[in-house]
Residue frames relative to the residue before (quaternion, step in Angstrom):
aa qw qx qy qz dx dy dz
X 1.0000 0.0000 0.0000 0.0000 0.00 0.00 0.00
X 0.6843 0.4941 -0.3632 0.3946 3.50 0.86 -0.98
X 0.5793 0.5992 -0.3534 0.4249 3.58 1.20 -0.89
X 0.6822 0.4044 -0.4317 0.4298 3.66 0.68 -0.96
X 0.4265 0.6528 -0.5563 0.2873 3.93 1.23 -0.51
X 0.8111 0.4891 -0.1770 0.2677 2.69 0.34 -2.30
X 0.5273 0.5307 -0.3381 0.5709 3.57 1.40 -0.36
X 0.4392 0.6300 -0.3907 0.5075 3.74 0.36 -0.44
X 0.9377 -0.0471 -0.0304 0.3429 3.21 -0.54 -1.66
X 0.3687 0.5409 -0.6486 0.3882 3.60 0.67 0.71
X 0.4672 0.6133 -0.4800 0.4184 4.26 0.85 -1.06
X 0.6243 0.5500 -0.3483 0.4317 3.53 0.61 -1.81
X 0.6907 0.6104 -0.2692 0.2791 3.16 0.03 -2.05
X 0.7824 0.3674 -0.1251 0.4871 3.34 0.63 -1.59
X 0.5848 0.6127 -0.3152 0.4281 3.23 0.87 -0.21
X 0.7610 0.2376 -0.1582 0.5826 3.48 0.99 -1.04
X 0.5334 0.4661 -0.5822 0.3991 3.96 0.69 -0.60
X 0.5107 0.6743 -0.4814 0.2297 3.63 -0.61 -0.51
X 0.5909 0.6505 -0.2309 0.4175 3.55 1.17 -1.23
X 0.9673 -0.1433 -0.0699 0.1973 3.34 0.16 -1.14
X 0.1601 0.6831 -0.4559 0.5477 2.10 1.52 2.06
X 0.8253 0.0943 -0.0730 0.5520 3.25 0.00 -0.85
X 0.3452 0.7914 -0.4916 0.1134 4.01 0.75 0.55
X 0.4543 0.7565 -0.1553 0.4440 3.22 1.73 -0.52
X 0.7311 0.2527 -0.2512 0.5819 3.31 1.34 -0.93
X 0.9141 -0.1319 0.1351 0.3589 3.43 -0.51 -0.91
X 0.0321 0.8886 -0.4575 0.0065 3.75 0.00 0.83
X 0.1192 -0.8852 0.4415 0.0856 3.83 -0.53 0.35
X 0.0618 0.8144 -0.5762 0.0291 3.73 0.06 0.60
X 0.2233 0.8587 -0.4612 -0.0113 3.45 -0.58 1.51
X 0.2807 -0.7426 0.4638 0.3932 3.72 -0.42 -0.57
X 0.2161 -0.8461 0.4868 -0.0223 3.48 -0.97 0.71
X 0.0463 -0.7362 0.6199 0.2677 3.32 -0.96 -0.29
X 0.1670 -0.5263 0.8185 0.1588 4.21 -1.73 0.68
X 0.2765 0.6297 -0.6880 -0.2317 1.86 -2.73 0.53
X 0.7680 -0.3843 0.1847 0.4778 3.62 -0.96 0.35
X 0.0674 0.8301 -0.5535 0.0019 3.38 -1.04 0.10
X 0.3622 -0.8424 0.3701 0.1493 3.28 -0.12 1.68
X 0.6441 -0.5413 0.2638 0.4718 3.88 -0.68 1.06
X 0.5202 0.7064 -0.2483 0.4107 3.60 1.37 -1.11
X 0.8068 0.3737 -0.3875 0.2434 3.29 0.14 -1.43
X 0.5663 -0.2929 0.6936 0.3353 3.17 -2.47 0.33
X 0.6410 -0.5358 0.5353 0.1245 2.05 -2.37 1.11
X 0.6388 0.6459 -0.2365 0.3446 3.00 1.15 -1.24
X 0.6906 0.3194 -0.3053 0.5726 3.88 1.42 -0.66
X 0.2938 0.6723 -0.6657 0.1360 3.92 0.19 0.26
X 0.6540 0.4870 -0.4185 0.4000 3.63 0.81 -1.96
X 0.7386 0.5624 -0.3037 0.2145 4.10 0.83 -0.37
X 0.3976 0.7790 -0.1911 0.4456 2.43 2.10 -0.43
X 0.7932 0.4792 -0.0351 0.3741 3.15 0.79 -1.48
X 0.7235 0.3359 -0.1811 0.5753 3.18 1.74 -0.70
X 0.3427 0.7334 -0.4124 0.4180 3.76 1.82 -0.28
X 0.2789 -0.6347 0.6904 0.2066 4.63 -0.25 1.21
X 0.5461 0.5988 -0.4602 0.3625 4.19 0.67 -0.98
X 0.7440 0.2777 -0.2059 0.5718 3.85 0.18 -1.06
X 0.4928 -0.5231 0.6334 0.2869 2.88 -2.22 0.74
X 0.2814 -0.6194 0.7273 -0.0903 2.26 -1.70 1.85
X 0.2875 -0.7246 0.6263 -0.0061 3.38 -0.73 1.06
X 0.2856 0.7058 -0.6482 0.0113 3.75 -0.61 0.84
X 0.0878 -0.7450 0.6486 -0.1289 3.49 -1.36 0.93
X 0.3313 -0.5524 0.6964 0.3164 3.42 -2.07 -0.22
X 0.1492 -0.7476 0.6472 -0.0062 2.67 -1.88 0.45
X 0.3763 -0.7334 0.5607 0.0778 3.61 -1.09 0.90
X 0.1573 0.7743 -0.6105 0.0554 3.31 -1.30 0.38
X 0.0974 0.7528 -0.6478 -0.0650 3.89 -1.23 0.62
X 0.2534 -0.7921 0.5535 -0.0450 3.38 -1.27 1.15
X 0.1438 0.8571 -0.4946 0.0007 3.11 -0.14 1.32
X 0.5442 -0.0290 -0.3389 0.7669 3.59 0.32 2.43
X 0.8587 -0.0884 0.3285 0.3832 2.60 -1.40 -2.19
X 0.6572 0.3532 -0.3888 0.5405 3.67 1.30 0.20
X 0.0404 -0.8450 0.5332 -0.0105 3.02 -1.61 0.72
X 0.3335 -0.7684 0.5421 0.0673 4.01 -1.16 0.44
X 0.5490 0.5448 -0.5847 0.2448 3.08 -1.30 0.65
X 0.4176 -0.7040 0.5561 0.1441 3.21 -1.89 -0.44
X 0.2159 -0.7524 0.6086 0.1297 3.83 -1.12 0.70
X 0.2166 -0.7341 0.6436 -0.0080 3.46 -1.11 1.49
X 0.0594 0.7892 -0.6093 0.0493 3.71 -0.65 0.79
X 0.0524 0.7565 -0.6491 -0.0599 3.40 -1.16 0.55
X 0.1926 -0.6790 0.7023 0.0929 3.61 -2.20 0.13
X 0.0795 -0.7974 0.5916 0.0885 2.85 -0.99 1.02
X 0.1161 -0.9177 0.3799 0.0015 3.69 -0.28 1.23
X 0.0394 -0.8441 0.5344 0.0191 4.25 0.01 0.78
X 0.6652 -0.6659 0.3346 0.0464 2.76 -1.46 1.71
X 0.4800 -0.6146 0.3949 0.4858 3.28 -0.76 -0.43
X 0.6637 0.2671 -0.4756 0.5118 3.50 0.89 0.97
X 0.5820 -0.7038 0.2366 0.3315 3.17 0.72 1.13
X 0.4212 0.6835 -0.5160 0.2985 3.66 0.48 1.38
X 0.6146 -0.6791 0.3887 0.0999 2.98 -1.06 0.71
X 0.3221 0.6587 -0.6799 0.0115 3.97 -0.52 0.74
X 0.4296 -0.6470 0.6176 0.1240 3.28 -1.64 0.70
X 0.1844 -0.7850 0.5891 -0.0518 3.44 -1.10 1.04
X 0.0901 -0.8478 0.5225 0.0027 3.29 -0.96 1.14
X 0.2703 0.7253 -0.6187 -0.1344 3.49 -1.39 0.28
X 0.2878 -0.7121 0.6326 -0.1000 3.09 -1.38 1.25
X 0.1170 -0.5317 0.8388 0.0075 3.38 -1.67 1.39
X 0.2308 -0.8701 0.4343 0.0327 2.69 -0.44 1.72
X 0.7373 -0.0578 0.0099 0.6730 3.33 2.04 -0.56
X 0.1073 0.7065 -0.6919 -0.1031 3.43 -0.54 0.72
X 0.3500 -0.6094 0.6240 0.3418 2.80 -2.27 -1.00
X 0.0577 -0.8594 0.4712 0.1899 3.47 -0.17 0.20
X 0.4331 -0.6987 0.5365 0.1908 3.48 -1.52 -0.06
X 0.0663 -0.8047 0.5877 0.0518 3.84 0.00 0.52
X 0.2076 -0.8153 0.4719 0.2637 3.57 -0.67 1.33
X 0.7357 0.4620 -0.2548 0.4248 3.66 1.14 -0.46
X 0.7373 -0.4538 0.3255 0.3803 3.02 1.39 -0.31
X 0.3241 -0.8485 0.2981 0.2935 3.55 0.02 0.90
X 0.3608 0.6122 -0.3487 0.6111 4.11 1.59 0.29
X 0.7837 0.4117 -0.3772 0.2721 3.66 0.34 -1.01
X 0.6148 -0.6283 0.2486 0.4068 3.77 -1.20 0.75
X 0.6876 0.2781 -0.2726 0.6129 3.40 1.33 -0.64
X 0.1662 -0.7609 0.6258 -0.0423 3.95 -1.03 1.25
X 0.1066 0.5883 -0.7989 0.0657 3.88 -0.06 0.70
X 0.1205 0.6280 -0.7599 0.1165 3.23 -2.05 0.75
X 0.3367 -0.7281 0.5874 0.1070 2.70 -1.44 0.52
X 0.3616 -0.7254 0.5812 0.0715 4.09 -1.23 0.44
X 0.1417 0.6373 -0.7497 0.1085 3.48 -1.70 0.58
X 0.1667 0.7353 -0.6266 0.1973 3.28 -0.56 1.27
X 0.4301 -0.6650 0.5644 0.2331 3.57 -1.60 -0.61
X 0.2937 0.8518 -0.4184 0.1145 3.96 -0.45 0.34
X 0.5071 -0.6685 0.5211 0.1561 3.34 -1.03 0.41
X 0.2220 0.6434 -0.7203 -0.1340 3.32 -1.34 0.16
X 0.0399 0.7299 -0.6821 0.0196 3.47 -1.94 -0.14
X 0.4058 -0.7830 0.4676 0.0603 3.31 -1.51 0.24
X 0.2104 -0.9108 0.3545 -0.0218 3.26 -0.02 0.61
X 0.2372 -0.7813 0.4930 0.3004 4.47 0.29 0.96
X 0.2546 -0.7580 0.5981 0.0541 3.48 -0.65 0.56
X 0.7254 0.5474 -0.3792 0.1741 3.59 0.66 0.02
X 0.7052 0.0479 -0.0390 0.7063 3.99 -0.71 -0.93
X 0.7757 0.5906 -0.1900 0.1156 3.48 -0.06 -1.32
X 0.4582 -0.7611 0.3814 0.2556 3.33 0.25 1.28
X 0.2101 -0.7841 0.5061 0.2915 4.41 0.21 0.23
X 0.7632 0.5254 -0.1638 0.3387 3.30 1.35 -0.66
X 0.5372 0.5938 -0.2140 0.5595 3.31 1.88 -0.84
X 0.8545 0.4084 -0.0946 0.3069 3.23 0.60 -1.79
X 0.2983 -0.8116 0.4091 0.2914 3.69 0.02 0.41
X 0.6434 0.4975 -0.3640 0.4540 3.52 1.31 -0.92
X 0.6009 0.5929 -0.3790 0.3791 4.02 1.22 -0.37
X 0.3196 0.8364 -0.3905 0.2141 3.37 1.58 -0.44
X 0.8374 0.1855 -0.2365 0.4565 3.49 0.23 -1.04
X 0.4236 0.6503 -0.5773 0.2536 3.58 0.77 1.24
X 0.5750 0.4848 -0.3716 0.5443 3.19 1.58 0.54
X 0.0390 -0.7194 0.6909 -0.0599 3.81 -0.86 1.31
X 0.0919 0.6810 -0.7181 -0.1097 3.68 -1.03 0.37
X 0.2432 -0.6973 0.6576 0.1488 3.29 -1.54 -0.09
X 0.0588 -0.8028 0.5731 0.1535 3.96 -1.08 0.03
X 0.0127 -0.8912 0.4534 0.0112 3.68 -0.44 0.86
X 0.3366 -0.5281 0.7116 0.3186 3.95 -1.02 -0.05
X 0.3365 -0.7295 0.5779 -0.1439 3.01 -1.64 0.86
X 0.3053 0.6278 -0.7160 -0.0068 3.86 -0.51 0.33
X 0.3191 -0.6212 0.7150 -0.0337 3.60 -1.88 0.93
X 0.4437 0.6111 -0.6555 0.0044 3.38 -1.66 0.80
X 0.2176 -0.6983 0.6610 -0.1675 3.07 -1.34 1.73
X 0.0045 0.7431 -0.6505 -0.1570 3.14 -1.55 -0.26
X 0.6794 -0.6143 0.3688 -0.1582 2.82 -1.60 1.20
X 0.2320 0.8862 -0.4010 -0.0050 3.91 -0.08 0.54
X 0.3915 -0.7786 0.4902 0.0139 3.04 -0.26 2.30
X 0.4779 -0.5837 0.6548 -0.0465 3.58 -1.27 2.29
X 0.3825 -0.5083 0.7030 0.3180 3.27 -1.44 -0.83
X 0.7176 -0.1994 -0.1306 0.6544 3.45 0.01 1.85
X 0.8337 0.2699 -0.3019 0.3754 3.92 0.07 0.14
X 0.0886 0.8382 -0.5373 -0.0303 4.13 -0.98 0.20
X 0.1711 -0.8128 0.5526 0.0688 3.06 -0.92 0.74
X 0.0372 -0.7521 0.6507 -0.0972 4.21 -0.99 0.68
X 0.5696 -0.5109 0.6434 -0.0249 2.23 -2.80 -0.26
X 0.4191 0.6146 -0.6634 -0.0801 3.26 -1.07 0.04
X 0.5017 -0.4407 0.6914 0.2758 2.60 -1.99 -0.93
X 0.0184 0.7033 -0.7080 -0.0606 4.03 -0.92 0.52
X 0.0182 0.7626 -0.6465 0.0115 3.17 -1.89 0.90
X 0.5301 -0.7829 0.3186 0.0674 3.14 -1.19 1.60
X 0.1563 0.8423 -0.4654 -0.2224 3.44 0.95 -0.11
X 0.7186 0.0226 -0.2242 0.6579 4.02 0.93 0.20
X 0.2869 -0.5735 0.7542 0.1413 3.28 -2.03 0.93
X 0.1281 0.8128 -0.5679 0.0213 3.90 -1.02 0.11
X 0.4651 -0.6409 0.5274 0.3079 3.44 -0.77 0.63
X 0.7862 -0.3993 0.4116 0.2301 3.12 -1.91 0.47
X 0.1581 -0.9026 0.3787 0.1296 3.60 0.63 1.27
X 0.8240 0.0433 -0.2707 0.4959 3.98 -0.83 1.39
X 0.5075 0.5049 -0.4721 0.5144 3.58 0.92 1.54
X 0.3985 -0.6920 0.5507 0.2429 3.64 -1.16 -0.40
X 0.3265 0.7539 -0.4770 0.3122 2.94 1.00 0.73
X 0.4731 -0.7887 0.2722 0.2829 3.61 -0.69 0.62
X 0.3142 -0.8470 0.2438 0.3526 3.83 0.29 -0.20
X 0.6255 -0.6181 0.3947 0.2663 3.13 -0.69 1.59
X 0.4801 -0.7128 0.4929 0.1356 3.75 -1.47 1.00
X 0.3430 0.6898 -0.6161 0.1644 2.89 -0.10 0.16
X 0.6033 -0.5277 0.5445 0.2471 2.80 -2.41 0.79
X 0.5445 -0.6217 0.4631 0.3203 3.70 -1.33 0.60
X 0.6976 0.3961 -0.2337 0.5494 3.61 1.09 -0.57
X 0.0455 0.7276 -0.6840 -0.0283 4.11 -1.18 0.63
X 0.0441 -0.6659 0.7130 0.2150 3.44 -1.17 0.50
X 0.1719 0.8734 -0.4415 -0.1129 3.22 -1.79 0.36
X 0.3919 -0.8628 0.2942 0.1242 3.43 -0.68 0.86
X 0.1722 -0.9038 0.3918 -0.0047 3.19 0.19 1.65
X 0.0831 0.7871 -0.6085 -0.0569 4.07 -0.71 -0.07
X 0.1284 0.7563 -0.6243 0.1479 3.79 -1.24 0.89
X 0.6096 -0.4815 0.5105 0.3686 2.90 -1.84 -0.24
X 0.0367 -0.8220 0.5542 0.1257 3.38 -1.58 -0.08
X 0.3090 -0.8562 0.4123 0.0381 3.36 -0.87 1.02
């Protein structure tokens, strides 16, 4: 138990120390949408992807600080999705921390970079059913944990930018010494992100 603390709050730690240290240089706050993308697909159906209510759509915020050409932060997305008796389970995925690399520089108008992070996603039943009481509701909880590399690029406004990437999974894995089940998910996400920037 103490280990999952100590894991806990370094995430925190790193998550918030960044700020006011490096707030001065370069900060991003954006929103975004992911989604899956099967090893198969044409280029030609992504824009359908993205607009398709059928696939999990993933929409969140996201953070970033850049201080030059390296950078930190993390993208949170969620879905909330109702059955055909109108209940409710929520889905998550989450880069919970990357780093990234900017080759021109995180100010410049064109920004390819690249990512390497860690994150999680899973799902969760939201309805009548208690997850905690009930034993047969049990496997309405799935989580998953993954590594991550990302590369996208980016087009930097005067205080605002909008982009791209691309994220790839090279291992998916369940929550390791639990029974929890592990969360599907596709090895490939694209997503399209836009924000402000300080």
């Amino acid at each position: 138990m103490w280990k999952m603390s100590c894991i806990l709050f370094l995430i925190l730690f790193f998550s918030f120390f960044p700020f006011p240290c490096f707030a001065s240089d370069h900060v991003r706050l954006n929103g975004g949408v992911c989604v899956d993308l099967n090893e198969n697909q044409e280029i030609e159906t992504i824009p359908a992807e993205l607009i398709n209510e059928d696939n999990n759509q993933f929409w969140g915020l996201g953070w970033e600080v850049i201080l030059r050409k390296i950078g930190m932060g993390g993208n949170y997305y969620t879905n909330f999705m109702q059955d055909e008796v109108r209940e409710w389970t929520v889905q998550w995925y989450s880069e919970v921390f990357f780093l990234s690399y900017h080759f021109f520089g995180g100010s410049s108008f064109l920004d390819p970079f690249v990512q390497a992070g860690l994150g999680c996603a899973g799902s969760v039943y939201l309805g009548e059913t208690d997850i905690f009481l009930n034993k047969e509701s049990a496997g309405r909880l799935s989580l998953s944990i993954f590594p991550f590399v990302s590369a996208g690029l980016a087009l930097n406004f005067d205080g605002y930018f909008i982009g791209a990437k691309c994220n790839y999974l090279p291992v998916i894995k369940p929550v390791p010494v639990t029974d929890i089940k592990i969360y599907d998910l596709m090895n490939t996400q694209l997503s399209l992100f836009a924000g402000l920037s300080f």
